[in-house]
N, C-alpha and C positions, 0 to 999 in steps of 0.2 A: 422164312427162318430169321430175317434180319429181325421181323417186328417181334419172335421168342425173345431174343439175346437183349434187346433194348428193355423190355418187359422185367427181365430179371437184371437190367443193370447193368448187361455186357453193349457191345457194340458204339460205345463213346467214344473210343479211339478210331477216326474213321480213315487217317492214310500217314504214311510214315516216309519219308524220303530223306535224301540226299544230294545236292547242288552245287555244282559252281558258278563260285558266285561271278566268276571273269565274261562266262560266255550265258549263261542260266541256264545249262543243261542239266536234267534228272542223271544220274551217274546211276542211283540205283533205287528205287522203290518197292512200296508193298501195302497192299491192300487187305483189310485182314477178313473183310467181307468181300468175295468175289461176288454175291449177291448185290454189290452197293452198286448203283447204276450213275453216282456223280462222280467218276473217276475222272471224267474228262473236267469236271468242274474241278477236281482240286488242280490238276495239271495246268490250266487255265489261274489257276488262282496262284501256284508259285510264280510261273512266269509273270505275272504280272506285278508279284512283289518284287523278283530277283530285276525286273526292269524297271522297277522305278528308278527317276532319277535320280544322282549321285549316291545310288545305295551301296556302294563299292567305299565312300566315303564315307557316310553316314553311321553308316552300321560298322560297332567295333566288335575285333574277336572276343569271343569268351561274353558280352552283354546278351541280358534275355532280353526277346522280344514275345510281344505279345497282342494279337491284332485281332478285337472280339466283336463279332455281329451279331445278328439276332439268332443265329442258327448257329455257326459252327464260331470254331478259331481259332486263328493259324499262330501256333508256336513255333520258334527257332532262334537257334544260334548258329556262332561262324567261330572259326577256326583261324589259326593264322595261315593254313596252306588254301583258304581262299575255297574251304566246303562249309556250305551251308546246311546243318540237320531242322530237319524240319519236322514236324507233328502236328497233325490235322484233329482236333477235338471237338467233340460236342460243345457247345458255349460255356456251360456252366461245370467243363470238370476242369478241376480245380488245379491253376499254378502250381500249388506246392507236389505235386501229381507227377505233372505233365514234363516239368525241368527236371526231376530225377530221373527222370525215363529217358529221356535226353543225353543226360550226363552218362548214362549207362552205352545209352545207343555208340554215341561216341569211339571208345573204345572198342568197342565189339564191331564194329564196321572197318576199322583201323588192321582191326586185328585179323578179320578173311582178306581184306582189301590192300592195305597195304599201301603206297604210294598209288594203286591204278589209277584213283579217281583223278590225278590232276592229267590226266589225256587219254583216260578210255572214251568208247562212243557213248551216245546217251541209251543209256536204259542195260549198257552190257555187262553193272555188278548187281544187279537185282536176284540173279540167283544164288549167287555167293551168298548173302546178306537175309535172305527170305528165310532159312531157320533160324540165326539170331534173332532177327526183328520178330519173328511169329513167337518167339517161345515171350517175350520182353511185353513185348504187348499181351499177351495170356496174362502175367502175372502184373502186370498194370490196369487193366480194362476188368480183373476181376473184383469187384468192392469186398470180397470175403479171400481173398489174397495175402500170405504171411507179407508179401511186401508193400500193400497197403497197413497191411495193421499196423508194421513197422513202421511207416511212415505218420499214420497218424498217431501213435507214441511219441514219435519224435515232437509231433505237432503241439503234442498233449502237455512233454516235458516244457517246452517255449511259452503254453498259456501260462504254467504253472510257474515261472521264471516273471514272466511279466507281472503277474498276481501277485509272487514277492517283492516287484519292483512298485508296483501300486501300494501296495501296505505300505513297503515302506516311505512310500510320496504322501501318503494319509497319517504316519507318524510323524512326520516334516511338517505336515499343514497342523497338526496336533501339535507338536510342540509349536509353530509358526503362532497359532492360536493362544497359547498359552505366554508365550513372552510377549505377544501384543497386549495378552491383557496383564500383565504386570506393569508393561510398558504405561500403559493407563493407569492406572494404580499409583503409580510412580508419579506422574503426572498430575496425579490430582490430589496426593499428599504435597508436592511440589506447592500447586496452586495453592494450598489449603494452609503450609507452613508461609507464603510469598507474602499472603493475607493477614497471616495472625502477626507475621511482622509489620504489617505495613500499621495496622492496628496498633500494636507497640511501638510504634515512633510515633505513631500521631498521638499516643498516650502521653509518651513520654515529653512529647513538644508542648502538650496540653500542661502539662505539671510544673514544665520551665515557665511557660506561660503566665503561670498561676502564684508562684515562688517569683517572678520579675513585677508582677502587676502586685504584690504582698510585697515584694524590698520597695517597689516605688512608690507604692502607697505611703507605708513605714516613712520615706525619707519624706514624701510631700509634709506628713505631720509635723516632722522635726523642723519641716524648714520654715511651716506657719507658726509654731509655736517660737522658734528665733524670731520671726516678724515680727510677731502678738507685743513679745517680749520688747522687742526695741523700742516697740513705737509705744507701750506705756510707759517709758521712762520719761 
């Protein structure tokens, strides 16, 4: 039955739990395939994350975590009273998925459970919890789910969001584009008036030039012709 449900798209969500984080005991779980025969592998796989070490430290409430292998991947978060929710997925179903189902979990665990989890035995709110988490995961694990569609809506509105934020980053480089090339423009009327001045003083030096070497000429005359003058007296 498990390989029907995968066939059509169900059976991603493979374990759902809840942990403290002080001692790393399950408070409550749930499997949604009793058919799945690695339960022991996921149980095996929280403890081993709620005992690494300084994860008490490490890990803040309310931050997602997300830890992907080639087969499955373990999501969760923590709380400030020190419970860890947890959700076992397929590798490839998708964050924006898996943390709403979470943030849902949360509450609805709160809400049969109540304070029990910070000192019940391990595994004694699993029944409490087994119709919320069974109906949650139904309506997440199925890809034709109004709370999937919703959510990829949601998803839909944020490309469309960024896509106004991209135009408008290609208007910025459009005008960016455009004043650089006036900038140039600018720049080479600059060079072009720098030139035709420089050309007009050197003209203008050329004509002083011309009017100094035309007075000097002038006065050498007058002053041969006073010479001329003297000396045939």
């Amino acid at each position: 039955m498990l390989g029907d449900s995968n066939a059509n798209g169900y059976g991603r969500i493979k374990f759902v739990a809840v942990a403290r984080a002080d001692d790393g005991k399950l408070v409550a779980s749930y499997l949604p395939s009793r058919a799945d025969s690695d339960v022991e592998k996921y149980h095996h796989a929280v403890h081993e994350v709620l005992c690494a070490p300084d994860f008490q430290h490490k890990v803040k409430p309310g931050s997602r975590y997300r830890l992907v292998g080639d087969i499955n991947a373990f999501n969760f978060t923590t709380d400030t009273q020190q419970c860890v929710y947890i959700v076992i997925t397929v590798a490839n179903f998708s964050e924006k998925f898996v943390f709403p189902l979470i943030n849902e979990l949360i509450p609805a665990f709160k809400d049969a459970c109540g304070d029990e989890a910070t000192s019940c035995e391990e595994g004694a709110l699993s029944k409490k919890v087994e119709p919320s988490f069974a109906r949650l995961v139904r309506a997440y694990d199925n890809p034709s789910s109004d709370k999937i569609a919703s959510l990829q809506a949601k998803v839909g509105d944020i490309a469309v969001s960024v896509g106004d934020s991209i135009g408008g980053a290609l208007r910025n480089i459009n005008k960016a584009e455009q004043l650089e090339e006036q900038t140039m423009r600018l720049q080479d009327e600059a060079e072009l008036f720098h030139k035709q001045t420089n050309q007009l003083k050197r003209h203008e030096q050329w004509r002083k030039w011309k009017m100094n070497i035309v007075i000097g000429g002038i006065l050498l005359l007058i002053i041969v012709i006073i010479i001329v003058a003297l000396a045939s007296r």
